[in-house]
C-alpha positions as CSV (number, residue, x, y, z in Angstrom):
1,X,0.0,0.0,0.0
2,X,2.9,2.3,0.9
3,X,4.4,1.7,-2.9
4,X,1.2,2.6,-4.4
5,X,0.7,5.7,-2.6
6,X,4.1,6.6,-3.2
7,X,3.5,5.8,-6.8
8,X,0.9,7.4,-7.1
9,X,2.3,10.8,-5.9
10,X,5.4,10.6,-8.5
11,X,3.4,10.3,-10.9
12,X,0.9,13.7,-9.9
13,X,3.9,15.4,-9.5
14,X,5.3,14.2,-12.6
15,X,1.6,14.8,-14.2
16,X,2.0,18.7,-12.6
17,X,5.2,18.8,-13.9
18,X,4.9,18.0,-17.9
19,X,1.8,20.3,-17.7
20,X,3.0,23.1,-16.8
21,X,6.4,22.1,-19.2
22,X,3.7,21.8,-22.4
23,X,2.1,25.2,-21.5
24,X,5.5,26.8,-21.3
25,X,6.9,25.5,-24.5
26,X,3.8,26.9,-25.9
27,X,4.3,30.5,-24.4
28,X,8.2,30.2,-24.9
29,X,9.5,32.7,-27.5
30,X,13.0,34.4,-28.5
31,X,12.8,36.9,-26.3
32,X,12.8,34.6,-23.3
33,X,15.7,32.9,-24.6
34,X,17.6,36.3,-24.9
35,X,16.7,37.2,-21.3
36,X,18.3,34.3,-20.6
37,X,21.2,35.1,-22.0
38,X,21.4,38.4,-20.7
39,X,21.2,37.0,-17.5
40,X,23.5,34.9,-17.8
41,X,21.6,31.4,-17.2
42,X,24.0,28.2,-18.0
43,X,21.3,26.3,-19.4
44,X,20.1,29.1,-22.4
45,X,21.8,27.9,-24.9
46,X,19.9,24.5,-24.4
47,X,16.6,26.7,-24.4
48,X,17.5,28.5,-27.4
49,X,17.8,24.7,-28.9
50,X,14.3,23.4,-27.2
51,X,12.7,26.0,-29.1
52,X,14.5,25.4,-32.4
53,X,12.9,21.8,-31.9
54,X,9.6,22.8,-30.2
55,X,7.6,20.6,-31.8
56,X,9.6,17.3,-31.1
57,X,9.9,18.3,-27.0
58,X,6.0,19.1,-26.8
59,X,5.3,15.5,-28.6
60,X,7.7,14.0,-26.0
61,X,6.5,16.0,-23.2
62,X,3.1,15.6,-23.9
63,X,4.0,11.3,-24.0
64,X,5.5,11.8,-20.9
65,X,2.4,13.6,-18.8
66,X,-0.1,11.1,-20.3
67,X,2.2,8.3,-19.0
68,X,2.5,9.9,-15.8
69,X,-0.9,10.6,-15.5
70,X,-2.2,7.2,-16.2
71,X,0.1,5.9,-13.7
72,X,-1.1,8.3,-10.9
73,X,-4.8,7.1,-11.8
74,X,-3.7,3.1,-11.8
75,X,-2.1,3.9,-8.3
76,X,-4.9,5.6,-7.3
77,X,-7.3,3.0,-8.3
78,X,-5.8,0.7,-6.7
79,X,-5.1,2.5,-3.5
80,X,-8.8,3.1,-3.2
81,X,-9.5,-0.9,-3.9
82,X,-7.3,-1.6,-0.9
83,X,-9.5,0.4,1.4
84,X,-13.6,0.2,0.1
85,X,-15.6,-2.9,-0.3
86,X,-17.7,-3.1,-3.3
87,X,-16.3,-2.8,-6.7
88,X,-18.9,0.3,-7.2
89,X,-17.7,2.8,-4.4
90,X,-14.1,1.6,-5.5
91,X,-15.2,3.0,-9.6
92,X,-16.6,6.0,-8.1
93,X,-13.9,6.9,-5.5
94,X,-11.4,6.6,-8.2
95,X,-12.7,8.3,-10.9
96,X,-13.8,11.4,-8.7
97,X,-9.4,11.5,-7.3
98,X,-8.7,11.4,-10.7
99,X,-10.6,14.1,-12.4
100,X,-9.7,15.6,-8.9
101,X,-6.4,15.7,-9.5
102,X,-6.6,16.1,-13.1
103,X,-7.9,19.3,-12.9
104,X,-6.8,20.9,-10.0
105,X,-3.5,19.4,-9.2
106,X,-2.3,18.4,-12.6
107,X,-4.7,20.6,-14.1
108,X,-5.4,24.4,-13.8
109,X,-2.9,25.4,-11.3
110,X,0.5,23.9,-13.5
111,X,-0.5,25.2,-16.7
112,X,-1.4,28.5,-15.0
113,X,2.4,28.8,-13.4
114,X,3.7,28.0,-17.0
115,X,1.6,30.1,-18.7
116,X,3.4,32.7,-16.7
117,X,7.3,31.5,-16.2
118,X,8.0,30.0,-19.2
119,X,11.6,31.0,-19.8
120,X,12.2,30.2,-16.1
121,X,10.4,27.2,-16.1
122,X,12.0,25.6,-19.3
123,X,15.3,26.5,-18.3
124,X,14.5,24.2,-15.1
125,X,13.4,21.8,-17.2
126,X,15.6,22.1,-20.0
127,X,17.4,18.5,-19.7
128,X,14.5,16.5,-18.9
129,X,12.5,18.1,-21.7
130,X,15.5,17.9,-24.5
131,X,16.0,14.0,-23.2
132,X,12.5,13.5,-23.9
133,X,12.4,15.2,-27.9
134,X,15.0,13.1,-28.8
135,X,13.0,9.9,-27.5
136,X,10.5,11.8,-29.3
137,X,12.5,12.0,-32.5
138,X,11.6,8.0,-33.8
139,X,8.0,9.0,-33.7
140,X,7.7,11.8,-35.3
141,X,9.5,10.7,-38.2
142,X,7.3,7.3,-38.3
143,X,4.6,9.8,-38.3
144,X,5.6,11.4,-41.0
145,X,6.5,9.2,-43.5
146,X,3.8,7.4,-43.4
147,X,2.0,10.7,-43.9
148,X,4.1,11.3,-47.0
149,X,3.0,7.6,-48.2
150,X,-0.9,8.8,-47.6
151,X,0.0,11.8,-50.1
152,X,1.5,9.8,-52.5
153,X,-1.0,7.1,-52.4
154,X,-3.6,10.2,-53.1
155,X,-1.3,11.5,-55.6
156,X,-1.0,8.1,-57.3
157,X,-5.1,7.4,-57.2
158,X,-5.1,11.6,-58.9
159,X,-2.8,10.0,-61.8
160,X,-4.6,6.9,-62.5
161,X,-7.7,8.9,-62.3
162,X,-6.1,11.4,-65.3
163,X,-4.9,8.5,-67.3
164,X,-8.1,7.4,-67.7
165,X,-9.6,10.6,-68.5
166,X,-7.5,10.9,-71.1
167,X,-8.4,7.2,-72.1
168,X,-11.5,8.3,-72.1
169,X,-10.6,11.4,-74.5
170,X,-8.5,8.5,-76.8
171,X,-12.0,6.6,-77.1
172,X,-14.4,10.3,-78.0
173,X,-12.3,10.6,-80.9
174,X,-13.4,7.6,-82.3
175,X,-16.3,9.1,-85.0
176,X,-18.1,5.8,-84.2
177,X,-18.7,7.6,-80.7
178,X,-21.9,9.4,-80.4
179,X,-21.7,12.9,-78.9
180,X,-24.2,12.3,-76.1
181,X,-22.3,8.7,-75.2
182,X,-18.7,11.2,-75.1
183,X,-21.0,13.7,-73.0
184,X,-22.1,11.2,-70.8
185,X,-18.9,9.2,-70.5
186,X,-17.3,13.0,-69.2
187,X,-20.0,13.6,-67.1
188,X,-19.0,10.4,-65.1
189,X,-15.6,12.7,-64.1
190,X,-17.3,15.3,-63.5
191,X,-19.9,14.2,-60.8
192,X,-17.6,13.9,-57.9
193,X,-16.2,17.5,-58.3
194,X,-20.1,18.5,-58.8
195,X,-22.0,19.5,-55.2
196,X,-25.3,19.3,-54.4
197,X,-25.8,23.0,-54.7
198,X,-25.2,23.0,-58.3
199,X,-27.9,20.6,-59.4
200,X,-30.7,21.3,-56.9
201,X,-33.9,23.0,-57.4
202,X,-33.6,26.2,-55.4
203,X,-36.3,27.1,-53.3
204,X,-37.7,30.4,-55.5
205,X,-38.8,27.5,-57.5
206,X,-40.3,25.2,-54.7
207,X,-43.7,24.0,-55.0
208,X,-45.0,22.9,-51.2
209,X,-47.6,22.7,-49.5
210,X,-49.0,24.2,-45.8
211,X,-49.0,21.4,-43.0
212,X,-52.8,22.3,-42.6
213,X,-53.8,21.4,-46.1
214,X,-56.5,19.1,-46.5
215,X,-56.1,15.8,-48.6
216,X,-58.2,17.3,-51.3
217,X,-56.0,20.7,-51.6
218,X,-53.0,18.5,-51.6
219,X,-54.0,15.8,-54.3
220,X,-55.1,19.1,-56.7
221,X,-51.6,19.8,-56.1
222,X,-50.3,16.8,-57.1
223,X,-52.1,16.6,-60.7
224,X,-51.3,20.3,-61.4
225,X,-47.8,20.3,-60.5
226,X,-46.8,16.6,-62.0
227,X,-45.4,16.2,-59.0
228,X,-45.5,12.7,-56.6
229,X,-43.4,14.5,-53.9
230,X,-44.0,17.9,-52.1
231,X,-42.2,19.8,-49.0
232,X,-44.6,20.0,-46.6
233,X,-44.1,23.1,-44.4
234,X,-45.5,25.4,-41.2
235,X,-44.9,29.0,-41.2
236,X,-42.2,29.4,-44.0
237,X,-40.2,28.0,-46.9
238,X,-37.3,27.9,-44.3
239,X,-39.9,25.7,-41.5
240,X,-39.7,22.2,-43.5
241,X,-42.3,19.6,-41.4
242,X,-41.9,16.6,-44.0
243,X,-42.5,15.5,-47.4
244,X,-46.0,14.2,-48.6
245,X,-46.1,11.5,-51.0
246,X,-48.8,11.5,-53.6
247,X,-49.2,7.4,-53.1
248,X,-49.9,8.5,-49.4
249,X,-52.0,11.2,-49.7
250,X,-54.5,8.8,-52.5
251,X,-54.2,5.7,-49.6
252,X,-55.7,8.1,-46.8
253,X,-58.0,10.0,-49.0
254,X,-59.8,6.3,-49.4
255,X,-60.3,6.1,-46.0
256,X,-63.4,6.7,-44.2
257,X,-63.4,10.3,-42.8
258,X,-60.5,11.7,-45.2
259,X,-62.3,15.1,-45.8
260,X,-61.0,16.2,-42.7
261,X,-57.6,14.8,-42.5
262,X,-54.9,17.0,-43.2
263,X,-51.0,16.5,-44.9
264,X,-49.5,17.0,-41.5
265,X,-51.1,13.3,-40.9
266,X,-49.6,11.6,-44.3
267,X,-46.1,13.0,-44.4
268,X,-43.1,11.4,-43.8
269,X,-40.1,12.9,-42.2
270,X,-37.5,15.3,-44.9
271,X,-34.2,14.2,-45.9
272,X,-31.8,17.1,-44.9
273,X,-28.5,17.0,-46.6
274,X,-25.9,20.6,-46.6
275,X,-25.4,21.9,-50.2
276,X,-21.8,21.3,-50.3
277,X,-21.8,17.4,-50.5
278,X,-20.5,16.1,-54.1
279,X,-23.2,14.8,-55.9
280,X,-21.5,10.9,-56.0
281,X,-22.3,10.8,-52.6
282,X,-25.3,11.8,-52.1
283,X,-26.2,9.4,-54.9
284,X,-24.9,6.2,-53.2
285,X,-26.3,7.6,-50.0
286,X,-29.8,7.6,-51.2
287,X,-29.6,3.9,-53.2
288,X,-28.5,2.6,-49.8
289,X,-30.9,4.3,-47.7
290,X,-33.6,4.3,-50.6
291,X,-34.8,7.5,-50.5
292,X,-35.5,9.7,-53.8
293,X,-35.7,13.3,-52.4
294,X,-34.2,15.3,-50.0
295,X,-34.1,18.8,-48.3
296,X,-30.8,20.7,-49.4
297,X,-29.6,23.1,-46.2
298,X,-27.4,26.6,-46.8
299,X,-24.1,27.2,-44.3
300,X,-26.7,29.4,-42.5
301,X,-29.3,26.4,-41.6
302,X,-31.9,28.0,-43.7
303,X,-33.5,25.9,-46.9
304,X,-31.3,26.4,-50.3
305,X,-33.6,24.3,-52.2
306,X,-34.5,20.4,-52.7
307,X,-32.4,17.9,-54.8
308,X,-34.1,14.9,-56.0
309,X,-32.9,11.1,-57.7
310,X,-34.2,12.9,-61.1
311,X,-31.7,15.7,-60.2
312,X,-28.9,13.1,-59.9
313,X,-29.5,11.1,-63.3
314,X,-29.5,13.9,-65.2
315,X,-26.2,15.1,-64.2
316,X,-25.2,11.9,-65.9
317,X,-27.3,11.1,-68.9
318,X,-29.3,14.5,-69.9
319,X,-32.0,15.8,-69.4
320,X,-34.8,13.4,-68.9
321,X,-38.4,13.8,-70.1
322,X,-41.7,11.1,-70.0
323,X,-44.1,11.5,-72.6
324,X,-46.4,14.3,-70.2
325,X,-43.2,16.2,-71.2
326,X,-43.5,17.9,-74.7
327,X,-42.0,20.4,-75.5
328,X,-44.0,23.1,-78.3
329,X,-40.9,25.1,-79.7
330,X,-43.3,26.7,-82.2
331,X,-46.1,29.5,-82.0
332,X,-49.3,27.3,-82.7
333,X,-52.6,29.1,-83.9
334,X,-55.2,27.8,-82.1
335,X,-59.5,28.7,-82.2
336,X,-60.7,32.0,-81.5
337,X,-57.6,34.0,-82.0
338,X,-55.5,31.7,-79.3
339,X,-52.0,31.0,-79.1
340,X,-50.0,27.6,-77.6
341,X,-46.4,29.5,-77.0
342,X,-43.3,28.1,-75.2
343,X,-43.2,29.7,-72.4
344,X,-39.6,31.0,-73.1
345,X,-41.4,32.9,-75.9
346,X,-40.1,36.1,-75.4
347,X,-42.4,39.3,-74.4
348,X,-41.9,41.3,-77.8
349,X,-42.6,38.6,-79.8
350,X,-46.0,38.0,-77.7
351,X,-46.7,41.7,-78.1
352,X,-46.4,41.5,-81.9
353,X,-49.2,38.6,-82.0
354,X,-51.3,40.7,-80.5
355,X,-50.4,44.5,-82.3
356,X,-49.7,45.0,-78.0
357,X,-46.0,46.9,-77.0
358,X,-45.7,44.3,-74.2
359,X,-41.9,46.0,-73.2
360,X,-41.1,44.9,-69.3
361,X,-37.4,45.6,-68.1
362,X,-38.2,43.0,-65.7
363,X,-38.7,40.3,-67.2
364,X,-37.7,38.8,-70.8
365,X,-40.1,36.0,-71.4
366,X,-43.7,35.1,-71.7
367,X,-42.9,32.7,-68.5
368,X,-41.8,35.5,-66.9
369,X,-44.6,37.9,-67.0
370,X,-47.2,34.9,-65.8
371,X,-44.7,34.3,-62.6
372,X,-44.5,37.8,-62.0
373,X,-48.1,38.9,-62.7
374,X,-48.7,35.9,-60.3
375,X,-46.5,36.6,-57.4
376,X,-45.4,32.9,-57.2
377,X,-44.1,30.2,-59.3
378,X,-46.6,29.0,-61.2
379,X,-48.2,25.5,-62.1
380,X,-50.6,23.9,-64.8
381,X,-53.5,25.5,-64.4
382,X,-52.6,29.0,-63.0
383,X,-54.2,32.2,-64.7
384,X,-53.5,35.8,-64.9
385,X,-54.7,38.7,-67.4
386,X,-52.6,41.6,-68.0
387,X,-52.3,44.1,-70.6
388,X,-55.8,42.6,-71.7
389,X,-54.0,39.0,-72.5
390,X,-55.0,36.1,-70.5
391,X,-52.1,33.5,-69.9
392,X,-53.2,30.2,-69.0
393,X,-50.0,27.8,-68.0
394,X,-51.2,24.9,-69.4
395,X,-47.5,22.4,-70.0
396,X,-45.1,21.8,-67.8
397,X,-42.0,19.5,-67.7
398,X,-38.1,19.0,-66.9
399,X,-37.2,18.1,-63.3
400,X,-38.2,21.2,-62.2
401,X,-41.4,20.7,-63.5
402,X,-41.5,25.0,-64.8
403,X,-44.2,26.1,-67.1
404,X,-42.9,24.9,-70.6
405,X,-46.5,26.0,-72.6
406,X,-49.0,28.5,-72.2
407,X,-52.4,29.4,-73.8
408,X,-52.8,33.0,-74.8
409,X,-55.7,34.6,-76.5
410,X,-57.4,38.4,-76.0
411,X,-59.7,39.1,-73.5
412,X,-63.1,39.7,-74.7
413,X,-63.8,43.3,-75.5
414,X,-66.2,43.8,-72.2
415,X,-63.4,42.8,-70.0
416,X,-60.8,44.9,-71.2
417,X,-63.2,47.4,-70.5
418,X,-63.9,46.9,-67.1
């Protein structure tokens, strides 16, 4: 019992010792070493050489403390095992010593005295602590070549990677290669340097839908959007409460009582991934966790946008469209002096099929003049009238599922007038 309490106080005053020796060689700077000097000390010119190799003698010194410190608990420990019964008290009695005497003995107290003598307190030290950075020495360089061999083993998987790009460029020449097979063989390279960010559909362009919707509200939203999945928030944009899932929504609308069920009842919990993840991950992250959409966050916390499966293919293979998709690149005549106009139409042009001057330094584009006459982002179905033109969004398509047709035609004459 004797040994082990006097085992046990070598190695706090060891512990004290180191710690207040790491905190110094922290604080230690040329100007100690020079008032040293000045003063005539016999050890500065071993000082002036500690700090020369300061990192080696902290790595040692901070070996040493943890040694001594683990010895000073061990000794402790089984001090306290000598004098209590149960194996509980003996856990409990032990660990309250030693974060006792980590923090107050070997602890605050030390580091404080270093913190303020640390020319004098190295230049006490100052054999011990250059001993223990050479026995420090074997370590450090283990350390660091095999850091070198983790760079080179990056730097080798970088090379490989290039030689096969450039494989890949041998191949493109070929003229039997098609360009969208070249485009989607580079787009491969691309995705891991590609983050979420760039891909996502920000949230000016988010369709959702209030937690307090009714199952009827939400299901019109499904069909008019083209949608199957839609945010599902409570105050704001920025307030995400789930995702509702069309399949859901048409299971509980079957249901006895469904009039007065709401989406807050149906949704499932969002996906929230930060906007700087590379694409290739987040791809393999939802194939093993089988999800298809998720909630993309800003540095800030707030909602960026939402980045779907869709989103993820296409970065690969194009731009992918079903056949609810069509595209109308042409102005189309229709009855009664209508028009079917891409929605990228721009304004000019849809001034001159009506004799209107439809100039708005807003906005460029047919599109535009229905989302901002609206005051939201529109979907099939919304209607507006301005400058005696009705706009009806009838198409949409793409992942983002924007307004890609519209129907345009003069309001009647009464209208205008009123």
């Amino acid at each position: 019992m004797a040994f082990l309490a006097i085992l046990g106080v070598i190695g706090v005053a060891l512990g004290a010792s180191f710690s207040a020796a790491e905190t110094a060689l922290q604080r230690l700077t040329r100007s100690h070493v020079a008032d040293l000097r000045q003063e005539g000390r016999p050890r500065a010119e071993s000082c002036a050489r500690i700090l020369e190799r300061r990192t080696e003698v902290m790595v040692g010194t901070a070996f040493a403390r943890l040694v001594a410190e683990l010895t000073a608990a061990v000794a402790i420990t089984l001090l306290i095992a000598d004098l209590l019964p149960t194996w509980w008290s003996v856990l409990l009695a032990s660990v309250g010593a030693s974060v006792l005497l980590a923090t107050l003995v070997m602890g605050a107290s030390p580091r404080e005295y270093g913190r303020r003598n640390p020319g004098l307190l190295v230049h006490r030290l100052a054999p011990v602590l250059s001993l223990l950075g050479h026995l420090a020495r074997p370590w450090i360089a283990l350390t660091r070549r095999r850091a070198k061999e983790t760079v080179r083993s990056i730097e080798e998987r970088e090379q490989a990677e290039e030689d096969l790009r450039d494989m890949v460029d041998l191949v493109t020449e070929n003229e039997h290669i098609e360009d969208i097979e070249r485009a989607m063989l580079q787009s491969v390279f691309e995705l891991r340097r590609t983050l979420t960010r760039e891909v996502m559909v920000p949230r000016t362009d988010m369709i959702t839908l209030a937690s307090d919707s009714e199952l009827d509200k939400a299901l019109a939203l499904f069909v008019r959007s083209g949608f199957s999945r839609v945010p599902v928030i409570g105050e704001n944009v920025d307030d995400i409460l789930g995702v509702a899932y069309l399949k859901d929504a048409l299971r509980a609308s079957r249901r006895p009582g469904s009039a007065r069920v709401t989406v807050a009842e149906v949704m499932r919990p969002a996906r929230l991934v930060p906007e700087m993840k590379p694409v290739d991950e987040l791809m393999r992250e939802m194939q093993t966790e089988l999800f298809h959409i998720a909630i993309v966050i800003d540095e800030y916390g707030g909602v960026a946008g939402l980045v779907t499966m869709e989103d993820l293919i296409e970065e690969l293979v194009g731009e992918v469209q079903d056949e609810h998709d069509a595209h109308f690149l042409a102005v189309q005549p229709l009855e009664d002096g209508a028009f079917r106009i891409p929605a990228r139409l721009p304004v000019t042009d849809l001034g001159e099929l009506f004799d209107l001057d439809l100039d708005d330094d807003d906005v460029d584009t047919a599109g535009g003049l229905l989302t901002k006459t609206l005051g939201r982002v529109p979907i099939e179905g919304a209607e507006v009238t301005v400058h005696g033109l009705r706009l009806l969004a009838e198409r949409s398509g793409g992942r983002r599922r924007q307004i890609v047709t519209m129907l345009v035609q003069r309001e009647a004459d009464e209208a205008v007038e009123e």
